[in-house]
VOBA-1610 file (N, C-alpha, C; in pm, whole numbers, padded with zeros to 5 digits, always signed):
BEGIN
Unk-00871+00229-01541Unk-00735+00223-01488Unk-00639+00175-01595Unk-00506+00227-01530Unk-00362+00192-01662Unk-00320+00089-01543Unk-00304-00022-01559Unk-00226-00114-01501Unk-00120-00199-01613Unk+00022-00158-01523Unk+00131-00236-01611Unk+00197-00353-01515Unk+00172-00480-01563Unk+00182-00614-01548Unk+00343-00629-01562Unk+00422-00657-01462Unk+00568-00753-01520Unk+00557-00851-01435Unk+00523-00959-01533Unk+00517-01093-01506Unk+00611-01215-01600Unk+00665-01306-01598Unk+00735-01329-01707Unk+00666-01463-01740Unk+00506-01533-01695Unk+00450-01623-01719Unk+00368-01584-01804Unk+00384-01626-01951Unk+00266-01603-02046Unk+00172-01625-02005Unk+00126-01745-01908Unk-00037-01787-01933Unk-00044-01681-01825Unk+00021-01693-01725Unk-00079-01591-01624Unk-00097-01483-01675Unk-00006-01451-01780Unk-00049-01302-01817Unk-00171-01308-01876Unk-00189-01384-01994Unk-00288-01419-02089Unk-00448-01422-02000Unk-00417-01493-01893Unk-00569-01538-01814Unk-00591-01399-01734Unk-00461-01297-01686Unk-00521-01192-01649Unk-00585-01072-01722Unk-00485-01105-01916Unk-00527-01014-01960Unk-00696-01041-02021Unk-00749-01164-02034Unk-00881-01141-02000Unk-00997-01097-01969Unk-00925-01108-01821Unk-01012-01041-01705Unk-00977-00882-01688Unk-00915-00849-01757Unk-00889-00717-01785Unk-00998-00669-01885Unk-01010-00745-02002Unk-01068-00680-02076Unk-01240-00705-02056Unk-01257-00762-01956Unk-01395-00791-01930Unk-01427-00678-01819Unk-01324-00632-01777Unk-01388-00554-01690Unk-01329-00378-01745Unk-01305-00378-01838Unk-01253-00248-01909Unk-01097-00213-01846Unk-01024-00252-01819Unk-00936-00238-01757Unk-00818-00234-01922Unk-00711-00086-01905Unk-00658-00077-01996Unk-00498-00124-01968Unk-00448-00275-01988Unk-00310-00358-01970Unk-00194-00371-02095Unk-00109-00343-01988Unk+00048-00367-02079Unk+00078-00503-01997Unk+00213-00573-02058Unk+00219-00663-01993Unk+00357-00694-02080Unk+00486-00679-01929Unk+00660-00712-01992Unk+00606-00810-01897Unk+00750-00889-02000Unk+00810-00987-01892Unk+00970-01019-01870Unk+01022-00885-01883Unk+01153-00882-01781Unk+01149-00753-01653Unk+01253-00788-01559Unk+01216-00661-01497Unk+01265-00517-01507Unk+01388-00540-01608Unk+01467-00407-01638Unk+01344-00341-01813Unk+01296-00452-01842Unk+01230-00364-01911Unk+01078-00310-01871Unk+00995-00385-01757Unk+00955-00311-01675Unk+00955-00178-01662Unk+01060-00172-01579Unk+01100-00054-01533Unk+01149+00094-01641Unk+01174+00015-01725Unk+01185+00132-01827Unk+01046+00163-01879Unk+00972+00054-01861Unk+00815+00137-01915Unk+00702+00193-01802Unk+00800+00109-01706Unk+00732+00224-01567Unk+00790+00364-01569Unk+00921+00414-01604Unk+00967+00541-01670Unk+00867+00618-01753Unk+00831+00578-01853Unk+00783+00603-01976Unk+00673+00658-02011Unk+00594+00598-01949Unk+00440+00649-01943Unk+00375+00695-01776Unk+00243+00688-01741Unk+00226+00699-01615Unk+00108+00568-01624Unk+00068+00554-01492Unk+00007+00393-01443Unk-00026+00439-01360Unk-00128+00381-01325Unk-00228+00372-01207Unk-00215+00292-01068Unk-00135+00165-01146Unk-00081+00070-01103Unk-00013-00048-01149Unk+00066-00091-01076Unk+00160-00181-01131Unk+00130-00287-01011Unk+00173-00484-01115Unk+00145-00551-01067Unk+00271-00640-01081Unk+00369-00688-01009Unk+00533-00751-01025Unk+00527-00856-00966Unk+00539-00960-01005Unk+00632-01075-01015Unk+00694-01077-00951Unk+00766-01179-00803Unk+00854-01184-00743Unk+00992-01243-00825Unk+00929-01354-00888Unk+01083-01380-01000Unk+01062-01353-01125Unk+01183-01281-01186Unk+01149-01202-01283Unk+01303-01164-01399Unk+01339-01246-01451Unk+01478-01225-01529Unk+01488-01076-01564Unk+01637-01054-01594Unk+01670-00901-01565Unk+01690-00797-01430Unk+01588-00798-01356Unk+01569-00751-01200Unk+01457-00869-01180Unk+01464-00873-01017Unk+01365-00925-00926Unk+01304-00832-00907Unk+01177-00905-00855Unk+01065-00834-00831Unk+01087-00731-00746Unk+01131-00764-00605Unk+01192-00747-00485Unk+01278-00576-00543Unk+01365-00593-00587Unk+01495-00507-00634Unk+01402-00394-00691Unk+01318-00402-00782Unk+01233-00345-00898Unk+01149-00243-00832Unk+01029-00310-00685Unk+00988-00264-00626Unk+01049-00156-00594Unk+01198-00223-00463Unk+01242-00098-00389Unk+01278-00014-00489Unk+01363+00027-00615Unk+01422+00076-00704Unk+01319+00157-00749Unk+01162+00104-00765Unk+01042+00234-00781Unk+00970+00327-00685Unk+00999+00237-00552Unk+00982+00343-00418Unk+01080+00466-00429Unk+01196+00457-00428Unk+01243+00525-00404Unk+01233+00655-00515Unk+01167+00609-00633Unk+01139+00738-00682Unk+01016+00798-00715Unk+00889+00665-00670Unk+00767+00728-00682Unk+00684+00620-00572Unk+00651+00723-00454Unk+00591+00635-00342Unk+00427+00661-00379Unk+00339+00707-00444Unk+00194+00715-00502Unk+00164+00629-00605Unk+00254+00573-00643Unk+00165+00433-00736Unk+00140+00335-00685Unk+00021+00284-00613Unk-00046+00136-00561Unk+00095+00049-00653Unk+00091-00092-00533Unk+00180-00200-00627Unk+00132-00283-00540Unk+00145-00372-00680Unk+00071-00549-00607Unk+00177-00651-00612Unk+00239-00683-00567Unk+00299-00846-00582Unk+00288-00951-00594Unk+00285-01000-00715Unk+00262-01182-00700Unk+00399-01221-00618Unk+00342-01327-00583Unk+00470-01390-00517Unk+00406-01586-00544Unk+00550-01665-00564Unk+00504-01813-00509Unk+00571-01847-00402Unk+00630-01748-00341Unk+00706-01808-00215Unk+00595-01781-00111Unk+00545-01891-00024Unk+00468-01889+00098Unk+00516-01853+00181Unk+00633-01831+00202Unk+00700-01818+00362Unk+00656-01667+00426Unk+00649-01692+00564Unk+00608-01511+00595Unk+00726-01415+00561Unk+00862-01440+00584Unk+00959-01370+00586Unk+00966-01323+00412Unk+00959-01408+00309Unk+00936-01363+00161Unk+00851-01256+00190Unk+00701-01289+00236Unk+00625-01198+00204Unk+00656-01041+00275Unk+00702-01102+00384Unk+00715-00941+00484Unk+00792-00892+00387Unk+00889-00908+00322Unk+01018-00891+00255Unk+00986-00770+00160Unk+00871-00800+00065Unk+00793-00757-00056Unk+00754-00633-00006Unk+00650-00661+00114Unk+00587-00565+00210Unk+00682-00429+00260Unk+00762-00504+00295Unk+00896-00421+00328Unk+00966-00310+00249Unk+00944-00355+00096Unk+01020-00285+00040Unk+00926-00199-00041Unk+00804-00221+00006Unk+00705-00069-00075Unk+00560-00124-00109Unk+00555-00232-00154Unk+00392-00325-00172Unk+00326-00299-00079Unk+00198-00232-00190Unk+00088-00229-00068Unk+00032-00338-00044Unk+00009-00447-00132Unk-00047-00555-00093Unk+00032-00646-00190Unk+00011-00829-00158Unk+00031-00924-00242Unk-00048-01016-00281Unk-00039-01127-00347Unk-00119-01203-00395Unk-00038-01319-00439Unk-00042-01445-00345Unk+00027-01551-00351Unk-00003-01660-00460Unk+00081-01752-00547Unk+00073-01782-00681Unk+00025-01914-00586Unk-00039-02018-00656Unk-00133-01988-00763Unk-00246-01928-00715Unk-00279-01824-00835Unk-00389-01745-00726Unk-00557-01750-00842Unk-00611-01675-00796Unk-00787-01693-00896Unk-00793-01517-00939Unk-00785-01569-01048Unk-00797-01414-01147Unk-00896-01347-01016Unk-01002-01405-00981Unk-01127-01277-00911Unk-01073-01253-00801Unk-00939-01346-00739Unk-00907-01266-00589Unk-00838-01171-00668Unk-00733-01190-00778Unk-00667-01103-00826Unk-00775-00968-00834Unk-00858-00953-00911Unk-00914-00816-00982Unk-00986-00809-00806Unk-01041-00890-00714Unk-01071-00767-00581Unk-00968-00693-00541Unk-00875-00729-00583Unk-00726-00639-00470Unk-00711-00510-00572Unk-00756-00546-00670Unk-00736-00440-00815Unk-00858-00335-00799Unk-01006-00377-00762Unk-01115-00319-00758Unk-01113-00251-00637Unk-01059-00260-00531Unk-01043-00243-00409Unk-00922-00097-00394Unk-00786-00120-00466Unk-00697-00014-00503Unk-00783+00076-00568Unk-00868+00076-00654Unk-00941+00147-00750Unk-01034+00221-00673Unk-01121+00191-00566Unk-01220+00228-00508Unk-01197+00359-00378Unk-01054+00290-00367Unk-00984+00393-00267Unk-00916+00527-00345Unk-00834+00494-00448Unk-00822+00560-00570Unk-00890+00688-00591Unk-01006+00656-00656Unk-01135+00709-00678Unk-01174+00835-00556Unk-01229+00735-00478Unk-01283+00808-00370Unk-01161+00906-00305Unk-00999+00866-00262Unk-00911+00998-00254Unk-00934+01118-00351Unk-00956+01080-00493Unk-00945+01193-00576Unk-01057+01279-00599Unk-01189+01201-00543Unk-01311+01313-00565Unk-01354+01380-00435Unk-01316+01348-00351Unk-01280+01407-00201Unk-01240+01524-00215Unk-01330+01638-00150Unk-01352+01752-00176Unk-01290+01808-00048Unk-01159+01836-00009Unk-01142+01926+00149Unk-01074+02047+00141Unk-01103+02095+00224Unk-01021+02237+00262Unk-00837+02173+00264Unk-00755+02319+00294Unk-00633+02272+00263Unk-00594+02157+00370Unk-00586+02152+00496Unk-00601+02016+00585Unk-00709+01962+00643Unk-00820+01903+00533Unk-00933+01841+00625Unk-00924+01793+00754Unk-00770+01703+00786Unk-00814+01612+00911Unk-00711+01682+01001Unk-00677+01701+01092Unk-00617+01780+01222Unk-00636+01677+01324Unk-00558+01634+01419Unk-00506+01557+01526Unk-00438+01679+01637Unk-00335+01632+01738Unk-00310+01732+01794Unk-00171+01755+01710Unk-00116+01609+01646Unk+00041+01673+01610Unk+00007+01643+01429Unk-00042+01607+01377Unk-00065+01540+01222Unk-00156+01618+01186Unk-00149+01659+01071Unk-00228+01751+00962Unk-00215+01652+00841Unk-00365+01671+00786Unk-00351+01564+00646Unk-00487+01622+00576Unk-00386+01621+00433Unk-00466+01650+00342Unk-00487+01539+00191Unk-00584+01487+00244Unk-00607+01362+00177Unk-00618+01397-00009Unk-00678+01569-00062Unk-00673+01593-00189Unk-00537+01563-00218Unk-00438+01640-00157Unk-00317+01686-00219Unk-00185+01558-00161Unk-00241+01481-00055Unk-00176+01318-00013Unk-00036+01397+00074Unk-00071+01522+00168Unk+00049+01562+00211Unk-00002+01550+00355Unk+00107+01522+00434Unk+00120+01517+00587Unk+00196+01616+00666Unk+00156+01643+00726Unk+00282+01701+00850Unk+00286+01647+00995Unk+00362+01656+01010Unk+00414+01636+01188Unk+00494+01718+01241Unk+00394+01798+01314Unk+00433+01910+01382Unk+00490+02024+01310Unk+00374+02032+01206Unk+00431+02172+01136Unk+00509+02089+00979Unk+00574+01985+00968Unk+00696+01941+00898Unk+00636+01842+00833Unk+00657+01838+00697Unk+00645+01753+00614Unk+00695+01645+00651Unk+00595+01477+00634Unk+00650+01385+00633Unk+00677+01318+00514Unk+00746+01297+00419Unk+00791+01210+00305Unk+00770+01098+00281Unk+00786+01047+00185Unk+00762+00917+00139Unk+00697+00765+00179Unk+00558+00866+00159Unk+00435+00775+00281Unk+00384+00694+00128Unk+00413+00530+00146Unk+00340+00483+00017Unk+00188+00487+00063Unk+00124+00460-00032Unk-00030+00486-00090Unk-00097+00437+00045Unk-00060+00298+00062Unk-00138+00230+00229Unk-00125+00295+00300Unk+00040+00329+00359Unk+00065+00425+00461Unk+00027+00546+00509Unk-00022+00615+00390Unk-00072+00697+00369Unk-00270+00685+00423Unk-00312+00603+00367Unk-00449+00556+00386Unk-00478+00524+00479Unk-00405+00434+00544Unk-00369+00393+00698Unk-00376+00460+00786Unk-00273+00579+00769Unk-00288+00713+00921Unk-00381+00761+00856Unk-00466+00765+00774Unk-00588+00884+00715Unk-00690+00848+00794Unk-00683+00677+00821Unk-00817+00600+00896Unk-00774+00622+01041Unk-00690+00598+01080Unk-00666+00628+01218Unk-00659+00743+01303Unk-00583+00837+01223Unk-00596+00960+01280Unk-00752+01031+01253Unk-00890+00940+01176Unk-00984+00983+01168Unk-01083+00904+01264Unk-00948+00838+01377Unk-01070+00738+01447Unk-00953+00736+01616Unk-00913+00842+01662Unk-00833+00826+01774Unk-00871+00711+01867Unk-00778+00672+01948Unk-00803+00597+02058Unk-00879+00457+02029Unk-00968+00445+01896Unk-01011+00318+01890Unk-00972+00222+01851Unk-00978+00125+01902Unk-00902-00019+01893Unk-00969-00081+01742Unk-00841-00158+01640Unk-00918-00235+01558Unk-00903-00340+01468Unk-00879-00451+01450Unk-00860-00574+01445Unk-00777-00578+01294Unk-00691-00663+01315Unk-00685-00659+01191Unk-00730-00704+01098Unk-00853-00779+01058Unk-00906-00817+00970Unk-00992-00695+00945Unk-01059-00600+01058Unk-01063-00490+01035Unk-01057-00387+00938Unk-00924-00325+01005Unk-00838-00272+00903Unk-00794-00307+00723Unk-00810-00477+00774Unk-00772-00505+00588Unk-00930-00477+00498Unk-00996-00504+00609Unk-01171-00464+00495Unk-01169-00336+00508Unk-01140-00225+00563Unk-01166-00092+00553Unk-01047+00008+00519Unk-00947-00070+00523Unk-00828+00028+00490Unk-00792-00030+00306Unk-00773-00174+00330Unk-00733-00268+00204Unk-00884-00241+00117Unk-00976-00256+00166Unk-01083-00289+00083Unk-01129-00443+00058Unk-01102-00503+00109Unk-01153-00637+00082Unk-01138-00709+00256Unk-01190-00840+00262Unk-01262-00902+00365Unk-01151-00998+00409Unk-01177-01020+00534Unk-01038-01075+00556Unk-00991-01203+00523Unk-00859-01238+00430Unk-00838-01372+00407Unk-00719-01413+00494Unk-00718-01378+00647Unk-00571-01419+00665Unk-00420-01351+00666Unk-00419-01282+00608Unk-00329-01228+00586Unk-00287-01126+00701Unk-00274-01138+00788Unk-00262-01028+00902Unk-00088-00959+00894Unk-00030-00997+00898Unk+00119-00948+00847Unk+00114-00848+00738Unk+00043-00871+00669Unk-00011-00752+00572Unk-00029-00620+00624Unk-00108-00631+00721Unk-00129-00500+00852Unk-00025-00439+00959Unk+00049-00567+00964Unk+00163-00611+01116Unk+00314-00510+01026Unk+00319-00560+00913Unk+00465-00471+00806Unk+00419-00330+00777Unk+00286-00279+00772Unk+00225-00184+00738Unk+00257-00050+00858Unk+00201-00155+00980Unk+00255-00021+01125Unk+00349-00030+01156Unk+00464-00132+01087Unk+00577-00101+01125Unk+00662-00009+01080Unk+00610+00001+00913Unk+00698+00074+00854Unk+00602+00227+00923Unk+00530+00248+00974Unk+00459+00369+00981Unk+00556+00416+01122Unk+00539+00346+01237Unk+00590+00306+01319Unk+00766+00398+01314Unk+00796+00356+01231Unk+00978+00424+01181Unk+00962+00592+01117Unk+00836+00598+01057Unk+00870+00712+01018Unk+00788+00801+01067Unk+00715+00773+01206Unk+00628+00865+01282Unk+00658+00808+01396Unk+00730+00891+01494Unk+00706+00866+01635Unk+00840+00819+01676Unk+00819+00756+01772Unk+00996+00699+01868Unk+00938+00589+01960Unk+01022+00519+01988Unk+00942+00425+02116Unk+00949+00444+02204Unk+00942+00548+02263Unk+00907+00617+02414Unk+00810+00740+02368Unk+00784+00769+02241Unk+00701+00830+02250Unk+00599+00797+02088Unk+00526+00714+02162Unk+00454+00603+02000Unk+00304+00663+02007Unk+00275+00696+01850Unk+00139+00711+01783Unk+00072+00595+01772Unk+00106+00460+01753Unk+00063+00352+01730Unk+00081+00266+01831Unk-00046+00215+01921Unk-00024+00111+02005Unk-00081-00003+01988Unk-00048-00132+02026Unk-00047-00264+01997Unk-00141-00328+02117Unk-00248-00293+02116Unk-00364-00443+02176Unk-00327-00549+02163Unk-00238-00595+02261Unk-00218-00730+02241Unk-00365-00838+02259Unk-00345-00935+02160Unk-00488-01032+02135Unk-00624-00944+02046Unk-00584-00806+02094Unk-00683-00737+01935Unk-00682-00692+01852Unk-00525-00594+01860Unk-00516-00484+01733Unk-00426-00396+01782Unk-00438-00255+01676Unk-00406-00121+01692Unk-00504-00055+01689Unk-00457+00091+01825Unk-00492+00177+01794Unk-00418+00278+01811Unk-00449+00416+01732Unk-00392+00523+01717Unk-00422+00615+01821Unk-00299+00692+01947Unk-00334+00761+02049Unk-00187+00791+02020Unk-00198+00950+02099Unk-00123+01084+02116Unk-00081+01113+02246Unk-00113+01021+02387Unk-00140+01073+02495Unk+00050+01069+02514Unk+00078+00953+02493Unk+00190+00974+02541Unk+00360+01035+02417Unk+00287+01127+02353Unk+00404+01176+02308Unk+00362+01331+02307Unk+00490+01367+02327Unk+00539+01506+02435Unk+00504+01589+02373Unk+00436+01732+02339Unk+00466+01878+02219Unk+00611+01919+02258Unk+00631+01938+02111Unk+00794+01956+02115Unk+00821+02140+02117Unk+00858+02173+02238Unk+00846+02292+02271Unk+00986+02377+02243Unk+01032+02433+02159Unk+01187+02488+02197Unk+01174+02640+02228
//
């Protein structure tokens, strides 16, 4: 993997670039965020890992400012703000996942080994032009395209994307969110359930209506993904 680091803490960079090189992992590493972003321009990456504070741009700003022009690059967020609303915030604006400061290089590289594994396995995934079919969603996990009802859906980041791939490959079943973070995230659950909770929301907005919802809420267990109650759109 190409992972580009904007972090503006030498040591953390230093202790991650390390563990980079122990595990073959090929790292750049700015530490402003406008120059970041010009080397997220520049080359291509596998993934990128940002800093919530970050001279030049915020992390925050940087993120949304790369959603909006490339929703297929995994992104990780450090953050040192604990609060849920910071984190939803991050979540909010395109992060598939975060990683709260001070953190342990090895939780760091599972969230990294974990992006990688999903990575991987999307790209050697062998399907016809829409492997998975629902009654209204078509998905083609080679080529990372969706439809609803015939119609392209847009700018599904990498989770979101992974997310309805697991659900619409598992109708009607209910499933926890610690769940979901070991089989969708790839790693075991630490807590983090808001991680999952910002995830169907943003899915939530760009599939469905609330009188007529793909995603329902088990209260005390989870989500699951059901079709019963939204209409075929007949004209």
């Amino acid at each position: 993997m190409r992972i580009l680091m904007i972090e503006d803490n030498e040591s953390v960079c230093s202790m991650v670039e390390m563990f980079f090189s122990k595990e073959g992992i090929s790292g750049e590493f700015v530490n402003n965020g406008l120059d970041g972003y010009s080397r997220f321009k520049a080359e291509e990456w596998d993934l990128l890992i940002i800093d919530w504070m970050l001279p030049g741009m915020d992390g925050v700003s940087l993120c949304r400012k790369i959603r909006q022009e490339n929703n297929s690059i995994p992104i990780i967020m450090l953050t040192a703000k604990d609060s849920e609303s910071d984190q939803v915030l991050g979540l909010e604006m395109g992060a598939d996942d975060y990683v709260t400061k001070p953190f342990s290089p090895l939780a760091l590289m599972a969230r990294i080994k974990a992006v990688a594994r999903r990575y991987n396995k999307s790209n050697s995934d062998s399907l016809e032009s829409f492997g998975i079919e629902s009654k209204f969603i078509k998905i083609n996990k080679e080529t990372r395209e969706v439809l609803l009802n015939n119609v392209p859906i847009p700018n599904l980041t990498p989770k979101e994307f992974e997310l309805l791939y697991y659900f619409v490959q598992h109708p009607r079943q209910v499933f926890s969110r610690d769940q979901l973070l070991e089989r969708v995230w790839g790693y075991q659950f630490y807590g983090d359930e808001r991680t999952v909770d910002v995830h169907i929301k943003r899915l939530r907005k760009k599939i469905g209506t609330p009188t007529q919802p793909f995603f329902h809420t088990v209260w005390g267990v989870g989500y699951k993904f059901d079709e019963s109650l939204v209409e075929t759109n007949e004209n």
